[in-house]
N, C-alpha and C positions, 0 to 999 in steps of 0.2 A: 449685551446687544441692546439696540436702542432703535426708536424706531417716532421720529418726529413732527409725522404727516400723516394723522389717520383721518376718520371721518363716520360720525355715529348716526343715529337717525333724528340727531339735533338739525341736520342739514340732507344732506340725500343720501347718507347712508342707510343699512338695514339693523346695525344693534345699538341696545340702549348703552349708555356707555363702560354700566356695570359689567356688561357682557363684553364688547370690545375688549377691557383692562382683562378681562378673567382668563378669554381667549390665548389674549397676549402673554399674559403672565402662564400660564401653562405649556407655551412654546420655548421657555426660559426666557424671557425680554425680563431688563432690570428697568426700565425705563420707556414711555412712551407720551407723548402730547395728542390732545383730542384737539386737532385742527380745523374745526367746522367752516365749510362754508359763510363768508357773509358779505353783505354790501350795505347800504344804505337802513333796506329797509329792515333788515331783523337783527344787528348788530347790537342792539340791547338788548334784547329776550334771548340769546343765544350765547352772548357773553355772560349774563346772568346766570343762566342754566349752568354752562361749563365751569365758571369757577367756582357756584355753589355748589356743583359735585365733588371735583377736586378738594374743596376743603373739609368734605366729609370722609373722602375716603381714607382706610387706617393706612398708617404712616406705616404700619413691616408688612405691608404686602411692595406688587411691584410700583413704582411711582409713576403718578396721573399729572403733569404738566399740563393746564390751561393756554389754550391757545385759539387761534382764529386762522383760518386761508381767506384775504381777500380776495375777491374772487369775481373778473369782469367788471370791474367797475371804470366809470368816469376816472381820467390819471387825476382829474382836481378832488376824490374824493380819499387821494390817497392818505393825504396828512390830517385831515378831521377825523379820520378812521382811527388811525394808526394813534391819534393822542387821545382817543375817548376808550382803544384798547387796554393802554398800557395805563390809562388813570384808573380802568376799573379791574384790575387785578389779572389780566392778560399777558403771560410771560414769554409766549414764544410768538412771533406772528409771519407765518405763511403768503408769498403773496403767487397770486396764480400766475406764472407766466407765460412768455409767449409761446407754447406748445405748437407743434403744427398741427396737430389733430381738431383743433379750437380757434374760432375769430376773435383772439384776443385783439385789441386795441393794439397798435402797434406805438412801441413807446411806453410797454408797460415794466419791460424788464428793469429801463432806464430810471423812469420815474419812480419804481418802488425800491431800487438799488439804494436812490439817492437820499429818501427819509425814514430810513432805520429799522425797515423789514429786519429778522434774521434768519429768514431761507426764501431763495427764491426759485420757486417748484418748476419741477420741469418745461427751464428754460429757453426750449427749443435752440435753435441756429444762432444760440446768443453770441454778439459779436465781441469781438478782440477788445475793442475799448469799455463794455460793459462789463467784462471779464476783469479789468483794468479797477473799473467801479467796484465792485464787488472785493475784491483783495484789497482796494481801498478802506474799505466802509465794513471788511471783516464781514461780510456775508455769506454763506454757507448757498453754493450751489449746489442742487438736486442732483443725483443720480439716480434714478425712478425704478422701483420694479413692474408698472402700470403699463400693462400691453400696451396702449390707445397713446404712450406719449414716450415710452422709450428706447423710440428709434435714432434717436439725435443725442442718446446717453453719451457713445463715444466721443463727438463731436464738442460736449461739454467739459468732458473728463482733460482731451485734447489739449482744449486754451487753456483749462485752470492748472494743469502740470506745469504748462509751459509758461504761466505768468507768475503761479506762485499763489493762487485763488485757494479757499475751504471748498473744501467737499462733505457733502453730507449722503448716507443711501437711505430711502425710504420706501414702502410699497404704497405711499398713499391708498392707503384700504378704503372700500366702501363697503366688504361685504365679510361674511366668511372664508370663502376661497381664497380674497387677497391676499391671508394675514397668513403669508409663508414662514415656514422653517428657518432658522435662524440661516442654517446650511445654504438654504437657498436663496435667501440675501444674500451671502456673502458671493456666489454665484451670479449671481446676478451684476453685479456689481467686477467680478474678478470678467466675465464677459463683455465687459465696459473700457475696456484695458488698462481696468488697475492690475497691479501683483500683488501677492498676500502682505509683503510687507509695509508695501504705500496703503493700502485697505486699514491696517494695525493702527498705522499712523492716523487715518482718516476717526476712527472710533476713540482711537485715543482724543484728537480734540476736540468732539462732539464728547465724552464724558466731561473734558476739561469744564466745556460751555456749562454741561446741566449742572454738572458741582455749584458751579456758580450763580443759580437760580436759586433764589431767595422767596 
């Protein structure tokens, strides 16, 4: 089980990341990405933080993925961001989307579809042609376990069966309560209207993806 969307108190989470992975790893996760928040202004002391962790922690425990959630920002700050992520040793990159619970910018599912996100977090009422984007451009839409944004889960699950989109499920964590039971991911998600065997399918190629993270 895996789990690609978390958030430590590098950004507005409550644990240090040590604790996050320990968490995680004690609920059986083989795999998890520390997703922090960032924009503009702390995307270098945050990126720096997250990968010099990840490169410390030992290699047979569960795996620590470096990663970033852009998060509200300007759409013109998407590709400065996104090239000073992946130059400084950022492997997964989260972009915040149009949730309805949140004023995101409208226009942000589109614009971060378009230059090489690969997840884009619970993406509210996202529409049929950005569904289109996304199975284009091999992006992995959210399936959220996040009270505050996964009301619109079905509606995501919906277009991406129907077009052919990734799916990904995550609890985007901020605290200790997020960080559910594997059980109750899978739940979560089967409540989404996947079935167990399209779920299989969905884990299978989010292992596919980490294998292939270098």
């Amino acid at each position: 089980m895996f789990d690609l969307h978390t958030h430590t108190l590098l950004s507005d989470g409550e644990l240090l990341p040590s604790e996050l992975a320990r968490r995680y790893e004690e609920k059986g996760y083989k795999a998890i990405a520390i997703t922090d928040h960032v924009d503009a202004s702390n995307v270098k002391s945050v990126v720096k933080a997250i990968v010099g962790f990840c490169k410390k922690w030992p290699k047979n425990r569960i795996k620590i993925i470096p990663g970033i959630e852009l998060t509200h920002i300007p759409l013109e700050h998407f590709k400065p961001l996104i090239k000073y992520a992946r130059k400084n040793g950022i492997k997964i990159i989260v972009a915040h989307g149009e949730t309805v619970s949140e004023p995101v910018i409208k226009g942000t599912n589109r614009k971060a579809l378009s230059l090489g996100i690969d997840i884009l977090a619970h993406p509210g009422f996202i529409t049929a042609q950005d569904v289109e984007l996304a199975k284009k451009k091999n992006v992995f839409l959210e399936i959220t376990a996040r009270k505050s944004h996964r009301t619109t889960n079905e509606h995501v699950v919906k277009l991406a069966k129907q077009i052919g989109a990734r799916l990904i499920v995550n609890t985007d964590s901020h605290s200790p309560c997020d960080i559910l039971k594997i059980s109750q991911l899978r739940n979560c998600a089967l409540k989404s209207g996947l079935n167990k065997v399209y779920l299989d399918k969905i884990y299978g190629d989010v292992a596919d993806f980490i294998s292939k993270i270098r």
